[in-house]
C-alpha positions in Angstrom: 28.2 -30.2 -1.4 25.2 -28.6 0.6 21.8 -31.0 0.3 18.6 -28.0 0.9 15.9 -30.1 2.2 12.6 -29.5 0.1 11.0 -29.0 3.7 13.5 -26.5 4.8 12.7 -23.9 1.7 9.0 -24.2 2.1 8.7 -24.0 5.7 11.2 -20.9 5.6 9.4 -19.0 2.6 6.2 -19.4 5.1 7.7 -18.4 8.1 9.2 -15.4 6.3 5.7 -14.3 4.9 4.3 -14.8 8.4 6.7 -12.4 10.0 6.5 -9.8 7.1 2.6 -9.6 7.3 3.5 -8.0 11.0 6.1 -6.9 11.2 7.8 -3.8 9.5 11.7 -3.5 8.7 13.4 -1.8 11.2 15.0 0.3 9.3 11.8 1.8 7.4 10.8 2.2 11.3 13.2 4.3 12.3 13.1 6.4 9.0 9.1 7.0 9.3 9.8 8.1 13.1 12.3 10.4 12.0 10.3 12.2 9.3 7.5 12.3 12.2 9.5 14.3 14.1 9.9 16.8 11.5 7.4 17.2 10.1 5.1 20.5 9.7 2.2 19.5 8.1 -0.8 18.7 10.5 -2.6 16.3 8.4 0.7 14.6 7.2 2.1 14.2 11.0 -1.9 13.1 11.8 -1.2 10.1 9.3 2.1 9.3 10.4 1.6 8.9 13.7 -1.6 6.4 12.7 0.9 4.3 10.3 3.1 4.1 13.0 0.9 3.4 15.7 -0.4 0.4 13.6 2.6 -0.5 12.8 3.8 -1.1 16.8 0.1 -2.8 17.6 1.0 -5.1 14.1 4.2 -6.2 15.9 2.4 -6.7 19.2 -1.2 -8.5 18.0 0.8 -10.8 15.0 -1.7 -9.0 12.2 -1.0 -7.8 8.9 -0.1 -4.4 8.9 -2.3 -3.8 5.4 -5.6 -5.4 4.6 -3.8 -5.8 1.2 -1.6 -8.5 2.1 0.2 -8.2 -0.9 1.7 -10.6 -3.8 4.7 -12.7 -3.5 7.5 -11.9 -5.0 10.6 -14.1 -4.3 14.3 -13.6 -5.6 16.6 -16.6 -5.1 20.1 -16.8 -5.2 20.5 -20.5 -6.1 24.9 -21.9 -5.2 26.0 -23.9 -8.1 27.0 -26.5 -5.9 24.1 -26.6 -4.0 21.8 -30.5 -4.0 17.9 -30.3 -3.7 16.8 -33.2 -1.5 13.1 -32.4 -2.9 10.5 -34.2 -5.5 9.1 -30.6 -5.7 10.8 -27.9 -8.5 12.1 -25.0 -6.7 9.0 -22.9 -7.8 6.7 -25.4 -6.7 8.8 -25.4 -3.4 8.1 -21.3 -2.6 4.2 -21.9 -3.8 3.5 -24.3 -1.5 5.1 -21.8 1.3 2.9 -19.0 0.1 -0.2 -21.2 0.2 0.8 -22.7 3.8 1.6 -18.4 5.0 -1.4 -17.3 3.6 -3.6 -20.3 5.5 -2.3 -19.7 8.5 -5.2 -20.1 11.0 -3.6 -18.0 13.5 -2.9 -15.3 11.4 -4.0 -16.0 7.8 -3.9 -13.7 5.5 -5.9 -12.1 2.7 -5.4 -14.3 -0.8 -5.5 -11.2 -3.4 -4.4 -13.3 -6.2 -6.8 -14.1 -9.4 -6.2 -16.7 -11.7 -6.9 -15.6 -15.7 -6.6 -12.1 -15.4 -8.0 -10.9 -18.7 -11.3 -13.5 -18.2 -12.8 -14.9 -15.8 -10.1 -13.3 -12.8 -11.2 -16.0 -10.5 -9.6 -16.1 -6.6 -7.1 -19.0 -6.3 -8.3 -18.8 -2.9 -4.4 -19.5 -1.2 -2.4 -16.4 -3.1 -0.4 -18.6 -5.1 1.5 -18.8 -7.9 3.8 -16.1 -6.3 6.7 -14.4 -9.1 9.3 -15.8 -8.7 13.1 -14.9 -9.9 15.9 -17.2 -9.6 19.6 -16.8 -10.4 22.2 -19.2 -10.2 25.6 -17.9 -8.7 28.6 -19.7 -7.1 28.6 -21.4 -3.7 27.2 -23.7 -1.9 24.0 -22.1 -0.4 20.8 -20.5 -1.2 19.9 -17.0 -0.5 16.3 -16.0 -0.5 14.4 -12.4 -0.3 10.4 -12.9 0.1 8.3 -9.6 -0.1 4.8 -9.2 -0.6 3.6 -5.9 -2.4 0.6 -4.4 -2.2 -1.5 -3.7 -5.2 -2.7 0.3 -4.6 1.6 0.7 -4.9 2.0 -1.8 -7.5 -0.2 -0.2 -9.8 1.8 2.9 -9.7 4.3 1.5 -11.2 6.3 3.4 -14.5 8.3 2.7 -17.4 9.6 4.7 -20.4 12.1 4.2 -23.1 13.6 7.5 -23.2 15.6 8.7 -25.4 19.8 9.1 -24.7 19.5 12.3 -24.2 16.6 12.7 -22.3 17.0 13.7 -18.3 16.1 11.0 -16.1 15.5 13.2 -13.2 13.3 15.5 -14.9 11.1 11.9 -16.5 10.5 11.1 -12.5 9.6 14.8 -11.0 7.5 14.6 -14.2 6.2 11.5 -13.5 5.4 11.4 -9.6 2.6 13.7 -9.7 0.9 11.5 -11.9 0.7 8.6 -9.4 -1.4 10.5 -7.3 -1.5 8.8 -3.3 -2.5 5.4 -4.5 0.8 4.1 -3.4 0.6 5.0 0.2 3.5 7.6 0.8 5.6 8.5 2.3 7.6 4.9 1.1 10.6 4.8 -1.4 11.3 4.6 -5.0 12.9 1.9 -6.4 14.5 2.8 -10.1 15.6 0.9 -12.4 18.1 2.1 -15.6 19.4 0.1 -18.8 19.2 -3.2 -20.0 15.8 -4.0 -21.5 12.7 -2.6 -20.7 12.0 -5.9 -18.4 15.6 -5.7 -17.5 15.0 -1.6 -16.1 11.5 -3.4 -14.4 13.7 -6.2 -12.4 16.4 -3.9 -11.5 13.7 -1.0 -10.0 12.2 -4.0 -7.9 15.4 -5.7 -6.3 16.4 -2.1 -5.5 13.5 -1.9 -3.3 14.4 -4.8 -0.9 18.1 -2.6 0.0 17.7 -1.7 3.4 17.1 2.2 3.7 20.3 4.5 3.7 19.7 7.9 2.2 21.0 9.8 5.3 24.3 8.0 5.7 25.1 8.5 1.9 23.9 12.2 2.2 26.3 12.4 5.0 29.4 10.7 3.5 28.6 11.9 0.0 27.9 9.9 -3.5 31.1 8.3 -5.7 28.8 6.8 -8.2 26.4 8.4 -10.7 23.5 5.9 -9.7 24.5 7.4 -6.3 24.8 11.0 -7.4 20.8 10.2 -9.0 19.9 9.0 -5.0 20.4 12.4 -3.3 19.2 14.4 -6.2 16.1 12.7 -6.8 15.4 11.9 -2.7 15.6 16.2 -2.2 13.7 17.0 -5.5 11.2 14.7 -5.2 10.5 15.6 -1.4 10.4 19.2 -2.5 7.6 18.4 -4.7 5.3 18.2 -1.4 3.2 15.9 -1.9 3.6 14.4 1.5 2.0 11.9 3.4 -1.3 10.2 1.8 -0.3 13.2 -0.5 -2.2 15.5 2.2 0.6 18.1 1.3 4.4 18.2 3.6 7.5 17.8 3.7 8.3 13.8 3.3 7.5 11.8 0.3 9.7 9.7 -0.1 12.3 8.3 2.7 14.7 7.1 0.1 15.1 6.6 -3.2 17.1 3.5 -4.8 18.8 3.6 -7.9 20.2 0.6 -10.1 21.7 0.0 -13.5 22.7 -2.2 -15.9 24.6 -1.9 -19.3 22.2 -1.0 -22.5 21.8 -0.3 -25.9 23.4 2.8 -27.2 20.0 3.7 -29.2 18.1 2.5 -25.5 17.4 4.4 -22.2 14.8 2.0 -20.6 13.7 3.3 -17.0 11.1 1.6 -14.5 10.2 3.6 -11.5 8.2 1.6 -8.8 7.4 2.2 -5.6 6.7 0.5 -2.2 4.4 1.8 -0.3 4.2 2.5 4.0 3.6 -1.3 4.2 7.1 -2.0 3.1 7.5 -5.9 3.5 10.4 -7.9 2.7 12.8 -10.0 4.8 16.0 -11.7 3.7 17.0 -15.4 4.8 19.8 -18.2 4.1 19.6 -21.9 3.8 23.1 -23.6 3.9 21.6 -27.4 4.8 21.1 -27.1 8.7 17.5 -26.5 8.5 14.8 -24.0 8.1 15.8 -20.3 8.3 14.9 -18.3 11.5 14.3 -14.9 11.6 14.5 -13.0 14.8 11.8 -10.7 16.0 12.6 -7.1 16.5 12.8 -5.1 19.9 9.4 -3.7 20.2 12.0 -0.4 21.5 12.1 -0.1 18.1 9.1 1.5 17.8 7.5 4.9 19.3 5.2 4.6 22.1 2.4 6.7 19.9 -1.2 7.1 21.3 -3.6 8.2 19.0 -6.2 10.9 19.8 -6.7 13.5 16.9 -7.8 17.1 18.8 -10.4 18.6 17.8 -11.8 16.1 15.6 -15.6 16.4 15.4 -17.9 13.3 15.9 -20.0 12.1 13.3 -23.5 9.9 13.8 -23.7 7.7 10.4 -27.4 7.0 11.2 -28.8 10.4 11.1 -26.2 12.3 9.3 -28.0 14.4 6.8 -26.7 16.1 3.4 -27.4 19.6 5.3 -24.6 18.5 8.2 -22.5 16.9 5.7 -22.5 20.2 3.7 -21.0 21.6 7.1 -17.9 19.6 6.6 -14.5 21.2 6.3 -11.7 20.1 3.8 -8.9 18.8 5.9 -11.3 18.5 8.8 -10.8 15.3 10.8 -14.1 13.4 11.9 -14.7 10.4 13.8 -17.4 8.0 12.2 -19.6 6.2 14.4 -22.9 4.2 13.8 -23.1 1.8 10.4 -21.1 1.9 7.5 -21.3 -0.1 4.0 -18.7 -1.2 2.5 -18.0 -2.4 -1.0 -15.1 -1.9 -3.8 -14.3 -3.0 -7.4 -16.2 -5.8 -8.0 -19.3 -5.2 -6.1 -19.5 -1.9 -7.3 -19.6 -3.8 -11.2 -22.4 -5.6 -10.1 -24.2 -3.2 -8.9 -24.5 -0.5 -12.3 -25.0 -3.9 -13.7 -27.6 -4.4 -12.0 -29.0 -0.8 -12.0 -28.8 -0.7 -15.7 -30.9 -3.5 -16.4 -33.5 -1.5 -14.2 -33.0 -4.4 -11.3 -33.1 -3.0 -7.6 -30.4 -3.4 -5.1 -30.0 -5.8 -2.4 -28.7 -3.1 0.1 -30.6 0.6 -0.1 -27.7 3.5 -0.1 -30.5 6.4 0.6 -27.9 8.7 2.5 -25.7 5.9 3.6 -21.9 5.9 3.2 -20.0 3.4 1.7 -16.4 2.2 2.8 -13.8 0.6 -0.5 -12.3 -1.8 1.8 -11.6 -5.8 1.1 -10.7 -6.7 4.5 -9.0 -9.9 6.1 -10.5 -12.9 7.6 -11.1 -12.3 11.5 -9.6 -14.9 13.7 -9.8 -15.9 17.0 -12.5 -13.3 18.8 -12.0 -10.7 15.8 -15.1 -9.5 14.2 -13.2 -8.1 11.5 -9.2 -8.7 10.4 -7.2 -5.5 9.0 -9.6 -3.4 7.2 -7.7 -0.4 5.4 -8.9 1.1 3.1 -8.6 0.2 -0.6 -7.6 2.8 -3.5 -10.7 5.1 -4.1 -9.9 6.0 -7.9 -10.4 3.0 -8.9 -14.2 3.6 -8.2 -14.2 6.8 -9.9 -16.2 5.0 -13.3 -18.9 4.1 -11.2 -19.3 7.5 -8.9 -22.0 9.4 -10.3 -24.6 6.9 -11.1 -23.9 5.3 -7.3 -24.5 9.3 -6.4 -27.8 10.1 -8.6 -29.3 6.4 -8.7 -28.6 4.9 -5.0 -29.2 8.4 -2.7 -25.7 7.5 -2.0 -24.2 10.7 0.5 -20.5 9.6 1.1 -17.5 7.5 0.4 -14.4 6.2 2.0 -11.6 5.3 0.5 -7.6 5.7 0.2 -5.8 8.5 -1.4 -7.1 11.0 -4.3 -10.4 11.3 -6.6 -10.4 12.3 -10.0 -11.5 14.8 -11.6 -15.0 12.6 -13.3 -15.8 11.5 -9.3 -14.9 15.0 -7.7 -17.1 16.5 -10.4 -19.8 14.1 -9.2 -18.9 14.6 -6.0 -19.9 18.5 -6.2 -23.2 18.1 -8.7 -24.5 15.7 -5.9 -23.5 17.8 -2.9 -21.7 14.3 -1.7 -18.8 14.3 0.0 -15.5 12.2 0.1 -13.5 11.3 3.3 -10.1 9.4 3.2 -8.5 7.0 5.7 -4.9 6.0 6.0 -3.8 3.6 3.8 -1.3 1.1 5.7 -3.1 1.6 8.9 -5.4 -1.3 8.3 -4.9 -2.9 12.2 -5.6 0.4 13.4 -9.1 1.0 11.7 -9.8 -2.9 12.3 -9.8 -1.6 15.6 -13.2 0.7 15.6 -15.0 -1.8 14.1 -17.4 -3.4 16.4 -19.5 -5.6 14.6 -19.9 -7.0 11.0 -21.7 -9.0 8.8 -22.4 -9.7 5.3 -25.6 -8.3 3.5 -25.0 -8.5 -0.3 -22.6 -10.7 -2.9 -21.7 -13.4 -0.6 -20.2 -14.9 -3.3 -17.7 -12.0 -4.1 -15.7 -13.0 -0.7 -13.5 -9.8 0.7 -15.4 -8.0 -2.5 -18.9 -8.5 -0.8 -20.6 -6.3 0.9 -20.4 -5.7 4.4 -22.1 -3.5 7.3 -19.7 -2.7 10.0 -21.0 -0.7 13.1 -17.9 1.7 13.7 -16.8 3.4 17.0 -14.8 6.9 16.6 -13.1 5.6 13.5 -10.6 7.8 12.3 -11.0 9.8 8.7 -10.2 13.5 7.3 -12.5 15.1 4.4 -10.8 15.2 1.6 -13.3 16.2 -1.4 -16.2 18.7 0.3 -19.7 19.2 -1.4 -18.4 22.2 -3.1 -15.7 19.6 -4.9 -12.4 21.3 -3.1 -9.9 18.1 -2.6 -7.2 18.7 -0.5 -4.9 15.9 -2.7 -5.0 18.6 -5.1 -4.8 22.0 -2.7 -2.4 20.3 0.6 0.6 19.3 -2.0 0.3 23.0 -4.2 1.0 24.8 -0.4 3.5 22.6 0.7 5.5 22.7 -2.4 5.5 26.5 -1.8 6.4 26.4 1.6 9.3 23.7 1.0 10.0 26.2 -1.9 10.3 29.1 0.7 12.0 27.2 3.5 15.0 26.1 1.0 15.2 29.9 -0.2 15.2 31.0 3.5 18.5 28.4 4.8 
């Protein structure tokens, strides 16, 4: 009979979330490199090479690869025969390793988690209680997988009960377009088929944490049907164009997983979810001779990537006027310099609070820009940790009176507008610019100074004023309201169209 220390399992679920936070799987690595390679698409291989450029100084500099350091999700595999040596239960056990990962004080991370989610939502301040799945199998050991997802990828997340006779792939070439770039592509899709709807929801998940594989089963051929669903949906899906940061080319997904399960014969439950370019999960296994260890990766793993966008055109935040900004290009790549607000979900709640009550601001917007960005901690001589930025639709309800009330002239965020902030975007003559999400060490970077100037008490919600050096963005809705989320993806599906009729 193996005796599992209570020690062993904490210590190892901490470790694990340590290495995750910098390093990426190897296998997701080599994958993103590949589809660099090939691709066509100047702003999609522009936000490639900055993924993967963060991703090597991540693995270098032991910092999170995403300001969003995720929630924990941990699936045990629990031997029948296995004996805890612990006064702790076995979820109490993986909490305490989160809360020891996340506190880390050479690297600690961003605690995302908010206790009483339909009230007060209030920061548990460690990222704890992480989900946690356990099964009991035969044996004598424990396996564990630890991942921590990111909540712009979580939130795209899907499930219908279709009917039997509906067509699965055409529910998820339905269904992709709708999650917009929130999710940080190019990543994969984890999908999940039978059982019950929370069944379909588990099975999509696991899938995600199966190492990536799509070219050796195109190259061998499928002999299942989930298989058969892999290669059909992996070349339909990519065909859509949607591309990286949905910027429009030819890699959206770099694999697509597929699992099933026995179901109803009235039922045909299916989850889609999908991880996004901050793929983090790492397996271990405890069989009573201590903690796990998890070996680091070669750094030859990873491309040596420098980044220095050509013709990108220098921007001065401090006397940047709306008749300059009307200049601005869709697609156009500018480097911000000078000082930059930030502020995302919950300051922006205060503040129309605020501005409906007829109260004035603590921070005047007059033709100021304002980042969505939550970042992490600094340590050591950091002014800032990781500071990605954060999904921009979900700002979208609060757009126009920031615009018309504030003198507000520009936002950053991740991925897409809608069409309420776009329209707002054009009546104002504002303008939009996007920065890579999962590139959050990389942007961290051209950040030379910060402090806080408003809602203290909001923690990574407050706002900030960072003085930025050449920091990396691309235009993505221009004064006259042209996004290139919706324009980039409508030419690349028409050139993937044209390139598939051609071969």
């Amino acid at each position: 009979m193996t005796v599992i220390k209570q020690e062993d399992l904490i210590q190892s679920v901490a470790d694990a979330l340590q290495y995750i936070s910098y390093y990426h799987p190897t296998d997701f690595i080599k994958s993103l490199t590949a589809a660099y390679e090939k691709e066509q698409s100047e702003a999609a291989r522009d936000a490639i090479a900055q993924l993967l450029i963060n991703s090597r100084m991540c693995a270098e500099g032991h910092r999170p690869i995403c300001q969003d350091t995720g929630i924990v999700t941990v699936f045990l595999k629990i031997g029948m025969n296995v004996q805890w040596d612990a006064i702790m239960t076995v979820e109490e056990m993986c909490n305490e390793g989160v809360r020891r990962a996340y506190n880390h004080p050479d690297n600690k991370l961003r605690a995302s988690i908010l206790a009483d989610p339909a009230g007060a939502r209030k920061n548990t301040k460690d990222n704890t209680p992480a989900v946690i799945n356990i099964q009991l199998v035969k044996g004598d050991s424990v396996d564990v997988i630890v991942a921590a997802k990111g909540g712009g990828s979580e939130a795209k997340s899907k499930f219908a009960m279709l009917n039997p006779s509906d067509s699965i792939v055409e529910w998820v070439l339905k269904t992709v377009p709708t999650m917009g770039a929130g999710w940080c592509p190019p990543g994969m899709l984890g999908i999940g088929i039978g059982g019950t709807a929370e069944k379909a929801m588990l099975l999509a998940k696991e899938s995600l944490m199966d190492p990536i594989d799509i070219q050796e089963l195109i190259e061998r051929g499928a002999k299942t049907r989930a298989e058969e669903l892999r290669i059909e949906l992996y070349k339909k899906v990519n065909a859509l164009g949607i591309g990286a940061q949905g910027l429009g080319g030819l890699t959206t997904v770099l694999d697509v997983k597929v699992r099933d399960y026995p179901t109803h014969a009235a039922n045909l439950p299916i989850a889609m979810i999908p991880n996004c370019a901050a793929t983090r999960h790492a397996h271990f296994h405890l069989d009573g001779t201590g903690p796990a260890h998890l070996e680091p990766p070669s750094l030859e793993d990873w491309p040596k990537l420098t980044y220095d966008p050509k013709n990108a055109r220098r921007v001065n935040l401090d006397t940047v006027t709306r008749e300059e900004v009307a200049t601005w290009k869709p697609g156009e790549v500018l480097l911000l310099n000078g000082k930059l607000l930030t502020g995302r979900d919950a300051a922006h709640k205060r503040m129309t609070d605020m501005l409906n009550k007829g109260e004035k601001l603590p921070v005047n917007f007059t033709n100021r820009f304002i980042y969505y960005v939550g970042p992490v901690d600094p340590v050591r001589d950091e002014v800032v940790g990781p500071a990605g930025p954060t999904t921009a639709t979900r700002m979208d309800k609060f757009t126009r009176q920031m615009l018309e009330q504030t003198g507000l002239l520009g936002m950053v965020g991740k991925a897409e507008r809608g069409p309420v902030a776009i329209e707002a975007i054009r009546d104002n003559k504002a303008v939009y610019l996007m920065a890579v999400g999962g590139a959050a060490y990389l942007v961290s970077k051209a950040i030379k100074s910060s402090k806080t100037i408003a809602f203290a008490d909001l923690g990574m919600e407050a706002i900030y004023e960072f003085d930025v050096k050449d920091m990396p963005v691309t235009v993505a809705v221009d004064v006259n309201g042209t996004s290139v989320h919706q324009t980039g993806p409508a030419e690349w599906k028409e050139k993937i169209a044209e390139l598939v009729t051609i071969s």
